[in-house]
N, C-alpha and C positions, 0 to 999 in steps of 0.2 A: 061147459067143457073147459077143463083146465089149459089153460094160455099154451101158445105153442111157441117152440123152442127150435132156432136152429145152433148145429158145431160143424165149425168147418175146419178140413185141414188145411194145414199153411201151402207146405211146397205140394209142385203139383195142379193145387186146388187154386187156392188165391196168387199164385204166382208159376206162371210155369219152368219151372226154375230149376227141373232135374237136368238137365245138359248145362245151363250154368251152372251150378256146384260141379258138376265131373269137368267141367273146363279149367276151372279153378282148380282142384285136385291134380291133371296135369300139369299147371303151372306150379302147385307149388308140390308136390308129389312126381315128377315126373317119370323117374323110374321106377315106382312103384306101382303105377297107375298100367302101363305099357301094354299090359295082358291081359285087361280091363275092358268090358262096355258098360255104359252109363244104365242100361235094364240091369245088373247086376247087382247094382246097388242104390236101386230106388227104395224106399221106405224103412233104410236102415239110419239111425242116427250117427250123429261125427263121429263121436266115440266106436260105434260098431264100426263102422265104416273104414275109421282109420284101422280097425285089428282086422279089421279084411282082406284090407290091401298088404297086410306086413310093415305096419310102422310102430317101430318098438316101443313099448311101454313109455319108457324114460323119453322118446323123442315126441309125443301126442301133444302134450299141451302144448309146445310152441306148433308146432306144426296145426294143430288146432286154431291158434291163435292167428298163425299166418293165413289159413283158409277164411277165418271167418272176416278180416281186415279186406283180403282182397274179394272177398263176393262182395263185401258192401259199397267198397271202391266203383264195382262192374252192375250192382242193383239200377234197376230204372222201371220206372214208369210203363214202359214198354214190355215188360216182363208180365205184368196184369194179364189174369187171361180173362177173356171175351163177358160181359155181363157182371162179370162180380162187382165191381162197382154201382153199377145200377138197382143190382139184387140187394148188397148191403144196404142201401141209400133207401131202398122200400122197405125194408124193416128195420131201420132208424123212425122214419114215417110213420110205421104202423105199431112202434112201440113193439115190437118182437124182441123178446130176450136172445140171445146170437153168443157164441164166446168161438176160441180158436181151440185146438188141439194140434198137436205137434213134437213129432221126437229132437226137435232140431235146437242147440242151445235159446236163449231164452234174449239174448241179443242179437240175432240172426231172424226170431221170429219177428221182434219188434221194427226191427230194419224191413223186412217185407211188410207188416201188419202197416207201417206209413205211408205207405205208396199209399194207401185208401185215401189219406187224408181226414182221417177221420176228429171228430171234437169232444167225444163223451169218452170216458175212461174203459177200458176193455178188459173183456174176461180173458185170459191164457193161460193154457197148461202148455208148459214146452219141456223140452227134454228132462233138461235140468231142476226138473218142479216136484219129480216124482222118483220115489224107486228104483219102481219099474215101469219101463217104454213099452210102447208098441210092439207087439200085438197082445201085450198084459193090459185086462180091461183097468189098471188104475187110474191111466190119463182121464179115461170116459168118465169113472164113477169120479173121479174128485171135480170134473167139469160140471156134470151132473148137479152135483153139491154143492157148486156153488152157485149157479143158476138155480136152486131150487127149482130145477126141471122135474117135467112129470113122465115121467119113463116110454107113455105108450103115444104123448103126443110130441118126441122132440123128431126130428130131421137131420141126419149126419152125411154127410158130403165129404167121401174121399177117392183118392186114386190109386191105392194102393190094395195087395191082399193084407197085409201085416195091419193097415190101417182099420179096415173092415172088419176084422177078426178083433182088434180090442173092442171097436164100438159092439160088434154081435156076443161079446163075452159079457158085455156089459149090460147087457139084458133089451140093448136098443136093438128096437127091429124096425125103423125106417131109414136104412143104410140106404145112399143114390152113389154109386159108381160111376164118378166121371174120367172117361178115359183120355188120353193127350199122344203124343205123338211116340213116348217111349216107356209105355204103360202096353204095348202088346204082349207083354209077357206073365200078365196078369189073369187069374181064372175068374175075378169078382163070383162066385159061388154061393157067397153067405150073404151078397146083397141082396138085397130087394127090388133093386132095378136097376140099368143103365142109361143113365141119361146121353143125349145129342149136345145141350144146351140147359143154363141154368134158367132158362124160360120153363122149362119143364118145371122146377120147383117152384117157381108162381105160380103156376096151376095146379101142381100137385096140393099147395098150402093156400089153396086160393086167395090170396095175397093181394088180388087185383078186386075183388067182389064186391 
């Protein structure tokens, strides 16, 4: 059987980070933010994000720039959510191929991808890597590609619809929808399952056998 493969998304997933970036966006967005909830603009990238709220063309990349300076200022260790570190750390172990995906610039993902602490060089698609974002399956197939992943045995772990929809455009159909505290607004539809706990995909990959 051809080797298995996990992708995980960043925000969300390996960090629970969607009320920290909309905190951040009020600090430095503050009038634009005001008529805003953080479900609103869960798995859209800076770029979407910033034309969402009304921040003009010409003022994005500073404003860009200032968001991304102060979430990394406010990043910690503490933001990790429950297992991922121990899930990662079993398939470093077990020799599992693993990469990131991510609409979020490609300095922001790396800023969260550290908290792992990790020592071998990593695979990431993030925003800025591709085209087209989420929910266009290119982030999956170019991830796909470079893991020389095999379609029917990889594992995609997101929290998002937009996320789901590129991995299931992508021809992956072992989607796990992990939900968090401002993901109720989400139908997971095209996943394959909901997980409780990333305990579930060591059993699902029997990982521990």
């Amino acid at each position: 059987m051809d080797k298995l493969t996990v992708i995980f998304d960043i925000d969300g997933v390996i960090v629970d980070s969607e009320q920290l970036h909309f905190d951040v966006l009020r600090t430095v967005a503050a009038e634009q933010t005001q008529h805003f909830e953080p479900q609103q603009l869960i798995g859209l990238s800076l770029e979407e994000t910033l034309s969402y709220i009304g921040i003009p063309p010409k003022q994005q990349p500073s404003v860009s720039a200032q968001v991304i300076e102060t979430y990394k200022a406010k990043l910690a260790k503490k933001y990790l959510r429950p297992g991922v570190t121990e899930l990662i750390n079993l398939l470093e172990q077990r020799h599992v191929p693993f990469g990131f995906v991510s609409t979020a610039p490609r300095d922001l993902c790396l800023a969260n991808i550290n908290l792992l602490g990790l020592l071998n060089p990593i695979k990431l698609i993030a925003g800025n890597d591709v085209k087209y974002t989420k929910p266009h399956p290119e982030p999956y197939l170019t991830m796909m590609t470079q893991l020389k992943a095999n379609i029917n045995n990889t594992i995609v772990i997101e929290d998002t619809d937009l996320g789901i929809s590129s991995a299931y455009d992508a021809g992956l159909r072992k989607i796990y929808a992990w939900p968090h505290q401002l993901s109720t607004g989400q139908s997971y539809h095209q996943a394959t399952a909901i997980i409780n706990h990333l305990d579930e995909i060591v059993d699902l990959a029997k990982l521990k056998n």
